[in-house]
VMD Tcl script that draws the C-alpha trace (Angstrom):
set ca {
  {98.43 95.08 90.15}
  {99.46 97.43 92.74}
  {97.32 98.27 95.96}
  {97.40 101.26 98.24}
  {95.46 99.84 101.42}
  {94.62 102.00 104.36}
  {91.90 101.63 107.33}
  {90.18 102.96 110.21}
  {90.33 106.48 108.55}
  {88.25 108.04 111.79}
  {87.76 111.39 110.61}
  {91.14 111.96 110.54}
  {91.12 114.42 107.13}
  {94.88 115.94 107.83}
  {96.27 112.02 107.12}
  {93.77 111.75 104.13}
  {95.07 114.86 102.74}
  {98.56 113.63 102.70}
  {97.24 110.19 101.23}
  {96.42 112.15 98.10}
  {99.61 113.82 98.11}
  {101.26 110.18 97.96}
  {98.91 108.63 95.47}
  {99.75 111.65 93.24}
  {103.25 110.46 93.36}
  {103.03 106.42 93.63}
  {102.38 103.97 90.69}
  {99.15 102.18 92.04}
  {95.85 100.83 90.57}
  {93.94 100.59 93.15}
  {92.86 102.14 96.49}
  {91.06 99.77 99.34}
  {89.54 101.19 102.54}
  {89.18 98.28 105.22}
  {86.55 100.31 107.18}
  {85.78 102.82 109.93}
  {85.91 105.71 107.68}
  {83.37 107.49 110.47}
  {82.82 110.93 108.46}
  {80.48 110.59 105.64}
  {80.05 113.14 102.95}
  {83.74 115.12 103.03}
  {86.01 111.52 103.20}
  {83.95 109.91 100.70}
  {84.07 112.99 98.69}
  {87.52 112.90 98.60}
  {87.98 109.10 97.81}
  {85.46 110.04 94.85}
  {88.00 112.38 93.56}
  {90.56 109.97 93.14}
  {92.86 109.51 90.18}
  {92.32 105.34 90.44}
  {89.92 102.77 91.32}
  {88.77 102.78 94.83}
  {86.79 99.64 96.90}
  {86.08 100.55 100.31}
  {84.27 98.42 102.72}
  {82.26 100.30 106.04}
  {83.61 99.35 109.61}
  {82.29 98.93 112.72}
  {82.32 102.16 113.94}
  {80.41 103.65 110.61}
  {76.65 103.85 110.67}
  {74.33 102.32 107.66}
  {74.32 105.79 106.33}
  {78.07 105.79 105.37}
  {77.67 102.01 104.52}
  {74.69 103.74 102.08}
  {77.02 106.33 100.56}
  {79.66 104.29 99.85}
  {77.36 101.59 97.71}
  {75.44 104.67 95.74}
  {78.83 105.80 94.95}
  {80.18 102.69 93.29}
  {83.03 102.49 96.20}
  {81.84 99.53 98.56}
  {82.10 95.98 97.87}
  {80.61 94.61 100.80}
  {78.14 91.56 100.06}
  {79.66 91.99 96.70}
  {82.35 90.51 94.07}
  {83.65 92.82 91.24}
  {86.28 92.56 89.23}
  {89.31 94.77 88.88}
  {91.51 93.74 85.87}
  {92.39 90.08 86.50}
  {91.21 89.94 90.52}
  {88.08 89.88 91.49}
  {87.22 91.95 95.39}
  {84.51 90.48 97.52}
  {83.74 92.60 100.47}
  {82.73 91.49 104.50}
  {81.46 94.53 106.05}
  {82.23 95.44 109.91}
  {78.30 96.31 110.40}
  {76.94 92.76 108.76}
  {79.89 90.78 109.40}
  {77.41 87.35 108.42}
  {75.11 88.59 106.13}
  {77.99 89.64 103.44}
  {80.06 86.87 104.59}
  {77.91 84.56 102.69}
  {78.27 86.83 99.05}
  {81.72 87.27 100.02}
  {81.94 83.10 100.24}
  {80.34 82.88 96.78}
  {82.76 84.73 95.47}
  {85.86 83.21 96.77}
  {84.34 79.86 95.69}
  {84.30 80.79 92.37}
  {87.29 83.08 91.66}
  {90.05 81.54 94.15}
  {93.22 82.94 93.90}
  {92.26 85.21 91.76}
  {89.54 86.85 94.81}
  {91.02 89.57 97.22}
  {88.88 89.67 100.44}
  {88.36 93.23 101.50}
  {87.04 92.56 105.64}
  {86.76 95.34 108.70}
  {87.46 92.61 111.08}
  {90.57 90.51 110.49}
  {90.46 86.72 110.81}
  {92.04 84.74 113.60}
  {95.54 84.61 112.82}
  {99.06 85.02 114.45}
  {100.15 88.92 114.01}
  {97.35 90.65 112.60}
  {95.02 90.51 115.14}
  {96.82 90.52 118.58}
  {95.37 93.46 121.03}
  {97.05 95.67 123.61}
  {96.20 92.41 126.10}
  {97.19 89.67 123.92}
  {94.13 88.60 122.99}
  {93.15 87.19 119.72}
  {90.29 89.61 118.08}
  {90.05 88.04 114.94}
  {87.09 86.17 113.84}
  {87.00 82.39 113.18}
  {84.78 82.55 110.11}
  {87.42 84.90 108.33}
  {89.74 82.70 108.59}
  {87.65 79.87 107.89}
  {86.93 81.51 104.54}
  {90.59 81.96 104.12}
  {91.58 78.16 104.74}
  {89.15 76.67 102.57}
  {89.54 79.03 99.62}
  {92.64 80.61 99.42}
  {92.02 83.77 98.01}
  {95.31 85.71 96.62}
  {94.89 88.40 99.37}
  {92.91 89.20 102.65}
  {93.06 93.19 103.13}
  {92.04 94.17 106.54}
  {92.10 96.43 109.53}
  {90.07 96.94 112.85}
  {93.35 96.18 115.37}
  {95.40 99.45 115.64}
  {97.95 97.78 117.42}
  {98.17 94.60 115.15}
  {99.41 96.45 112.21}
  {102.14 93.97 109.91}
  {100.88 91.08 107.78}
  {101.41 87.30 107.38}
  {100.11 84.46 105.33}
  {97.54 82.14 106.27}
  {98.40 79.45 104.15}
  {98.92 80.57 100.36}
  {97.11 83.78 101.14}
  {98.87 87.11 102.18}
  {96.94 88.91 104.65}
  {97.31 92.07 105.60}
  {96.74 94.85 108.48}
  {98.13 98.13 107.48}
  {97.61 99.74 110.84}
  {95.73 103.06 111.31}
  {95.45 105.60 108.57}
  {93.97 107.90 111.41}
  {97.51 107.33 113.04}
  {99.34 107.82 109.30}
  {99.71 104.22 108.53}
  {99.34 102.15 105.10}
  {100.56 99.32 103.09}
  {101.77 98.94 99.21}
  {100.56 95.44 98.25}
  {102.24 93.95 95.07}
  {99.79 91.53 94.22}
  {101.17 89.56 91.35}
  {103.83 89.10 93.39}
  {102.71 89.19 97.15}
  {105.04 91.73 98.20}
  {104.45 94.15 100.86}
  {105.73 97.33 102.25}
  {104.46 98.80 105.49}
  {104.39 102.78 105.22}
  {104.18 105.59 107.24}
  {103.12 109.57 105.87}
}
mol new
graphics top color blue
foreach p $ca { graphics top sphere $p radius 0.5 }
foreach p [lrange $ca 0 end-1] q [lrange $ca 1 end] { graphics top cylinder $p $q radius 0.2 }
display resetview
């Protein structure tokens, strides 16, 4: 499986524009939106239109409406687990970071490495979380989650300036950086391969 992961959209519809352009020419299964989309009807409108399978989790900077739209719509996983092919995606979102936490910990306990936690907020880790200042923004319970189940992949976003990725024992996590600033990752799964892109 092959994974186009973006984040922290922010309204930014010129970079979403030339995401479709790329998916149109890139061999990928699945889209997965790590949050802060912020626009409601015209992004998700677009990620509805989508030649491939799209999960998107809400951030913290979208409101319970967008978190709303994106559940009616079949595109948010958050407090969820559903299965894509052989993986299974459970979803944290950035507005209920503990109440999904728990379905998202459900999941992981049963599927493993075979799970691929979709989370706004990345966990407390080395690279992928490291602010402007220095400071560690990543939350404790993420990686928590991470340590004690080892899910195949932890897609996340929330840091602008921590974009890269790193593992966390067995378990590849990544930050693609901001889409709003024209950032994303390809994510090989089978093969936990990544490559950081730029449109």
């Amino acid at each position: 499986m092959r994974i186009l992961h973006v984040s922290d959209i922010h309204c930014s519809y010129a970079y979403l524009e030339k995401l479709v352009e790329l998916i149109r020419n890139l061999d990928v299964d699945v889209l997965v939106v790590s949050g802060d989309i912020e626009c409601d009807h015209e992004v998700i409108g677009t990620l509805l239109k989508l030649p491939l399978t799209t999960i998107a989790v809400p951030g913290n900077m979208d409101d319970h409406y967008i978190a709303r739209l994106l559940r009616e719509n079949g595109l948010g996983v958050d407090a969820q687990c559903r299965r894509v092919g052989e993986y299974y995606f459970a979803g944290i979102s950035g507005l209920e970071v503990y109440t999904s936490m728990r379905k998202a910990e459900e999941c992981l306990r049963q599927y493993r490495d075979k799970a691929i936690l979709v989370t706004h907020h990345p966990p407390r880790a080395s690279r992928i979380d490291i602010t402007w200042a220095k400071v560690h923004a990543g939350l404790p319970d993420i990686r928590r989650l991470i340590e004690e189940y080892s899910p195949r992949l932890c897609l996340c976003g929330h840091i602008h300036e921590a974009r890269g990725y790193e593992f966390i024992g067995k378990t590849l996590c990544v930050n693609p950086g901001p889409l709003a600033l024209g950032y994303y990752a390809l994510i090989d799964v089978d093969e936990l391969r990544v490559e950081l892109g730029e449109l």
